[in-house]
C-alpha positions in Angstrom: 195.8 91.6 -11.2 196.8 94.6 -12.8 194.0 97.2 -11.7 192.0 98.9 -14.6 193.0 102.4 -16.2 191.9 105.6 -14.8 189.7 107.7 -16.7 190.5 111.3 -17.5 187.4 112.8 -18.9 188.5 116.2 -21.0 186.9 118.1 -23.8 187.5 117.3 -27.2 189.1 120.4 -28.2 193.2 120.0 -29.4 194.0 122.2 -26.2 192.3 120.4 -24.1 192.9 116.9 -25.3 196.5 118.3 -25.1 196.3 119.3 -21.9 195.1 116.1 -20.6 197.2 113.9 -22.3 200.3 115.7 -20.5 198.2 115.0 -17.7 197.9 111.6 -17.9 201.6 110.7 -19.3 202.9 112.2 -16.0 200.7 110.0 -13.8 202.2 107.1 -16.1 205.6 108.2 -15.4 205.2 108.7 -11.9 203.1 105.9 -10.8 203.2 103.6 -13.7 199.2 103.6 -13.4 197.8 103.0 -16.8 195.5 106.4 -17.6 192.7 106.5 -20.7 191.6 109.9 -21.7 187.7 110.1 -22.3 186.0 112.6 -24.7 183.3 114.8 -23.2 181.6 117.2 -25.2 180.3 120.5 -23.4 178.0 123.3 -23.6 180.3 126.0 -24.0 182.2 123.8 -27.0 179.0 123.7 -28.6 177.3 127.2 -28.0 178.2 130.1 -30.1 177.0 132.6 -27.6 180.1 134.8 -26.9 181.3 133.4 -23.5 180.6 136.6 -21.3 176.7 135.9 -22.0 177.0 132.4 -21.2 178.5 133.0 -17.8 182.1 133.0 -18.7 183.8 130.4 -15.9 182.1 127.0 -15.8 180.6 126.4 -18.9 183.1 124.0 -19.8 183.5 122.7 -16.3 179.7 121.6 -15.6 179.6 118.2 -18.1 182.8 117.3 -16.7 181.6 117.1 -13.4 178.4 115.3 -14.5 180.4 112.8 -16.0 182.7 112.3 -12.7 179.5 112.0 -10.6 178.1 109.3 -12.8 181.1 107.6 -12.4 182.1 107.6 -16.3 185.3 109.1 -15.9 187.5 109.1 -12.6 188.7 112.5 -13.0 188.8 115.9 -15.0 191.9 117.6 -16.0 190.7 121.7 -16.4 192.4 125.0 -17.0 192.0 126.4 -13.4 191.2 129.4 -14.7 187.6 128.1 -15.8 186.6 126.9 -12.7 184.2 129.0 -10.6 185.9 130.2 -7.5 183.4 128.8 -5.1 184.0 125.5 -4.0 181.7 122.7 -5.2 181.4 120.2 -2.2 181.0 117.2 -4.4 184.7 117.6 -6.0 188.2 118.3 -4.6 190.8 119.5 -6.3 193.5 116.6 -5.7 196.3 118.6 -7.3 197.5 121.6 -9.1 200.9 120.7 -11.1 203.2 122.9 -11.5 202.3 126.0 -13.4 203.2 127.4 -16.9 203.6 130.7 -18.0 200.8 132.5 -16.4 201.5 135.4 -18.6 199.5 136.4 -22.0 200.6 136.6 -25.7 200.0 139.1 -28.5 200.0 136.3 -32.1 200.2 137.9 -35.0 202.8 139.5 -37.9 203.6 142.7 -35.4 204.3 143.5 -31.6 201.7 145.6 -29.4 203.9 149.1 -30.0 203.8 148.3 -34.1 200.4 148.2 -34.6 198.9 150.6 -36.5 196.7 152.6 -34.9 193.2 151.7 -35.6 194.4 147.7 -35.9 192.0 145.0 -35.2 192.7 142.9 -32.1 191.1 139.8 -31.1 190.1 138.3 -27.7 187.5 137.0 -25.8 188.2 138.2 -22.4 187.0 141.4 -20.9 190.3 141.4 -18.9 192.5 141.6 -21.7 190.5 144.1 -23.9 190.2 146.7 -20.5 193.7 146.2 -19.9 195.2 146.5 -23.1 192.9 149.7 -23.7 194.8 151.4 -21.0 198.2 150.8 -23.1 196.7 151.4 -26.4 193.1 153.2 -26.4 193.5 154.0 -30.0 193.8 150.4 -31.2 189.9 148.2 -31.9 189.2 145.2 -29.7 187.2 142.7 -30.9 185.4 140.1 -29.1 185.9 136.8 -30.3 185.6 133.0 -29.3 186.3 129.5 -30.7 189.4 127.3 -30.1 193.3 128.6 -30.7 193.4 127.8 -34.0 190.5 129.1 -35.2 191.2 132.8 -33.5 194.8 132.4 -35.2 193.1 131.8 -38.5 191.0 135.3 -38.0 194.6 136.8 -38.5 196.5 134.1 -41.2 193.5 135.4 -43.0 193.7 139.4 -42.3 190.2 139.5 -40.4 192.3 140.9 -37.3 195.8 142.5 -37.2 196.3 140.1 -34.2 194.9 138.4 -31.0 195.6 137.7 -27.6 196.1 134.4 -26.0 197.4 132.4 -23.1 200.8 132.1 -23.3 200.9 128.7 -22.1 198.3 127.2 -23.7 200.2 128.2 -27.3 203.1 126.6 -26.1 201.0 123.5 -25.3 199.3 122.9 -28.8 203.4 123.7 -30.2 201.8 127.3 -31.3 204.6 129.4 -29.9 206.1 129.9 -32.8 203.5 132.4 -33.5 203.7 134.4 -30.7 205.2 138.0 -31.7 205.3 139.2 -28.1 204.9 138.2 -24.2 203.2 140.5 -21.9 204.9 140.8 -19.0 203.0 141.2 -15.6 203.6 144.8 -15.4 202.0 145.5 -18.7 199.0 142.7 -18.5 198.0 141.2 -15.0 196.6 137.6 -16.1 193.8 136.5 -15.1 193.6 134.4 -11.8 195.2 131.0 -12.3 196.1 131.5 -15.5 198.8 129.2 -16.8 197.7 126.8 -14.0 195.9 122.9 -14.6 193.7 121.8 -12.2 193.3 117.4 -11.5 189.6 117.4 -10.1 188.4 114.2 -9.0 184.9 112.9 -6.4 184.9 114.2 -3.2 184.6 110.6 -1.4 187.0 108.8 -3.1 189.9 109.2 -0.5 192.0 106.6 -2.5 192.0 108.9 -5.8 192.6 111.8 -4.1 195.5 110.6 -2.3 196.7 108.9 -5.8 196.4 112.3 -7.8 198.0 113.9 -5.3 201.5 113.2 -6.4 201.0 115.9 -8.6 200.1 118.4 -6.7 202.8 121.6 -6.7 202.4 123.2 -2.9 204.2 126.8 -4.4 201.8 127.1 -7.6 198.7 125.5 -5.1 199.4 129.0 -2.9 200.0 131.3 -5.3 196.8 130.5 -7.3 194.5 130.0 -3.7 195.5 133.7 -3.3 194.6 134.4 -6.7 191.5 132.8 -6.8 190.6 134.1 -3.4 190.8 137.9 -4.8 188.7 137.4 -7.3 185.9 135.6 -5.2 186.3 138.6 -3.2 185.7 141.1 -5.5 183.0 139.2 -7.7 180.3 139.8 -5.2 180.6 143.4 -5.8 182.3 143.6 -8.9 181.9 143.2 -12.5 185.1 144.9 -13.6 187.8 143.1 -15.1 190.3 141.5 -12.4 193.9 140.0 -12.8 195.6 138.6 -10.7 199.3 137.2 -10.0 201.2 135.5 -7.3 204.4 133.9 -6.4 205.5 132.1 -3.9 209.6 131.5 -3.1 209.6 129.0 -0.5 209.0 131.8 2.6 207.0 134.5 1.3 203.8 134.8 -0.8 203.6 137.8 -3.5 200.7 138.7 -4.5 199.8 141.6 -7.1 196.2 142.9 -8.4 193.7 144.9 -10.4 190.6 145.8 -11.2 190.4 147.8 -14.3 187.4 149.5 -16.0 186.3 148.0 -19.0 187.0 151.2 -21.2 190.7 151.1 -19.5 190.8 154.6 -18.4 190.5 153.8 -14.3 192.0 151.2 -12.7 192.8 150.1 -9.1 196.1 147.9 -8.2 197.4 147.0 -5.3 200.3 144.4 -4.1 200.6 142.7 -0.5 202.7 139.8 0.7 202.2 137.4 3.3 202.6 133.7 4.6 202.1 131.1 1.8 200.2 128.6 4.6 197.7 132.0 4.4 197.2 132.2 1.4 193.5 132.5 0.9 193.3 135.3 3.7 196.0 136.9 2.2 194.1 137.3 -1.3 191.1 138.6 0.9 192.6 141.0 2.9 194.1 142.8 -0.8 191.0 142.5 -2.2 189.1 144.2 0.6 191.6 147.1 0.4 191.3 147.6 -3.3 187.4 147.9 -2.5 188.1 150.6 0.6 190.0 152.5 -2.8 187.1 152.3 -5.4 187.6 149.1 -6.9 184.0 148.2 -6.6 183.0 151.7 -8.3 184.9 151.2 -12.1 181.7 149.2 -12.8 178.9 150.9 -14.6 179.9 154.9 -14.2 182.4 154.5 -16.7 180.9 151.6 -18.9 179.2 153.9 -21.3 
């Protein structure tokens, strides 16, 4: 008896369905395990409340987990980077593949240093807008949401100069061509996980865990735990915009962060490295020292 296709559950966007379906062609090639993607539509694909105000992480993530504990799909393929930081019982995340650029990318006809200064630039992410305000205060950042193509087609159409997206997730829907210019690390820290997928399946079901798990890529796993652990660190006391970025060669863990003020003018940054079997403690420890220097403090006085 041949046993019956796994369900992937994704949302219906062309990233995500993207995303998934890479997903699911490596599980075919490496366990010959017939995989089905599922359509899910969620809150945050639906809401046109700007994505701060909804909560930011998670709003895509919730209806895929209802779906997975209702037993309608088997498992969730998400950009790790919208998953809430604290651990959800009820799920484990059975792998992390290997990781794609983690970096971001500026689209649009110019690069960053071209721009005319008062241009128009794009993006939904607090992050980004604080952290290219400390390169370029005298350009405008807009907010913005929707899908890849739609914030492209804000500047095929001249409503922005430019906008700035995921390097990895351009790549993924064959948008590179439009990139005009990477940000390297030193420039824009990305946010934690970025570039990274995350296979999320039940909790109890050892056998799914174990069969995702084939997947799972141990030196992006502890670069993004120590990631992830910084920011759950600093989001009990700390609004401000964090980035994050780690590598791990095989014997040593590196991680970098920041915490910037939103207006960009203040920012705290610090690097450690440690053990990749301690990672989480690792991403912790950094984010407890860039508290002792302030990092909790570029909230609020400097907001206004």
């Amino acid at each position: 008896m041949t046993p019956t296709a796994l369900r992937l559950g994704t949302r219906r966007s062309l990233m995500a369905t993207t995303q998934s379906q890479m997903v699911a062609d490596a599980y075919i090639r490496r366990t010959g395990r017939a995989v089905e993607l599922v359509g899910v539509t969620t809150f945050g694909d639906v809401s046109k409340a700007n994505l701060a105000q909804l909560g930011g992480t998670g709003v895509f993530v919730s209806a895929l987990r209802d779906k997975i504990m209702a037993n309608e799909v088997d498992f969730a393929v998400h950009s790790l980077k919208d998953l809430p930081t604290t651990q959800d019982p009820r799920f484990t995340l059975a792998a992390l593949p290997a990781r794609h650029d983690h970096r971001d990318a500026l689209v649009g006809p110019h690069k960053f240093a071209d721009l005319a200064p008062g241009a128009r630039v794009g993006t939904g992410s607090p992050r980004r807008i604080a952290m290219l305000s400390a390169l370029r205060p005298d350009l405008e950042y807009v907010p913005i949401r929707g899908n890849a193509d739609t914030r492209i087609g804000k500047v095929v159409s001249g409503e922005l100069d430019a906008v700035v997206l995921a390097s990895a997730g351009l790549t993924r829907i064959g948008r590179d061509a439009d990139i005009a210019q990477v940000f390297e690390v030193e420039e824009v820290l990305p946010a934690p996980g970025q570039g990274a997928l995350a296979v999320e399946c039940r909790s109890d079901r050892a056998d799914l865990i174990e069969f995702l798990g084939v997947l799972d890529d141990p030196r992006t796993r502890s670069a993004v735990t120590a990631e992830r652990a910084v920011l759950s660190a600093l989001e009990a006391g700390c609004a401000a915009p964090v980035g994050a970025f780690a590598v791990d060669d095989g014997h040593t863990l590196n991680l970098t962060a920041v915490v910037v003020a939103l207006d960009g003018r203040e920012a705290v940054r610090k690097s450690a490295a440690g053990s990749p079997s301690e990672a989480a403690k690792l991403g912790r420890r950094l984010a407890a020292e860039m508290i002792a220097e302030g990092a909790d403090r570029l909230m609020g006085e400097h907001s206004h």
